[in-house]
C-alpha positions in Angstrom: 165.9 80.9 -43.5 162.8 80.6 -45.4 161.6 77.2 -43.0 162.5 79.3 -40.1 160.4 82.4 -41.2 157.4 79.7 -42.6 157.2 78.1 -39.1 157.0 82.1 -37.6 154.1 83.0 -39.9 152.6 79.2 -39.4 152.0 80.3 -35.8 151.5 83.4 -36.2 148.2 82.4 -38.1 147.3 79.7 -35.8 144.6 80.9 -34.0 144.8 78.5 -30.9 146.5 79.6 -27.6 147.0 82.9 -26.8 145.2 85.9 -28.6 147.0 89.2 -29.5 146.4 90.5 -26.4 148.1 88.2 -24.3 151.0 88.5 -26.6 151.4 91.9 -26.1 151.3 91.5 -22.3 153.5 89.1 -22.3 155.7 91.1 -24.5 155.8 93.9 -22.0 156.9 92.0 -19.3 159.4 90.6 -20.9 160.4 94.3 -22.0 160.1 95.1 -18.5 162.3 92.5 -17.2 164.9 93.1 -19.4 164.5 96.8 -18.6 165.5 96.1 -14.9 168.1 94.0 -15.3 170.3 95.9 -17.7 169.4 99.1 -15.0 170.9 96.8 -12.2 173.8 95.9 -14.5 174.7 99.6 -15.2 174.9 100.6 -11.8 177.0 97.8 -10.9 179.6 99.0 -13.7 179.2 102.0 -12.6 180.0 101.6 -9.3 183.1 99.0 -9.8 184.2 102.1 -12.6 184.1 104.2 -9.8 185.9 102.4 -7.7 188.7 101.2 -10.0 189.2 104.8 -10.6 189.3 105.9 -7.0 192.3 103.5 -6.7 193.8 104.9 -9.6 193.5 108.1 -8.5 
């Protein structure tokens, strides 16, 4: 644990590559994209819910 969390603030301090901006962009469309998958995967359980208790019904 402590080499996994020395390598995280090793490049967190390297100051080559992208800035904090950039970071945060890409951050929010990652965010976003996992936003709008797990919305697409609800509504498909919802809908096969629905439907599995229409034929119960």
């Amino acid at each position: 644990m402590k080499n996994f969390k020395g390598k995280v603030v090793q490049f967190l301090r390297d100051e080559e590559g992208l800035e904090l901006a950039e970071y945060a962009v890409a951050g929010s469309l990652i965010v976003l994209a996992v936003v709008t998958a797990f919305t697409g995967l609800g509504t498909a359980i919802a809908g096969a819910i629905t439907k599995i208790t229409g034929h119960i019904t």
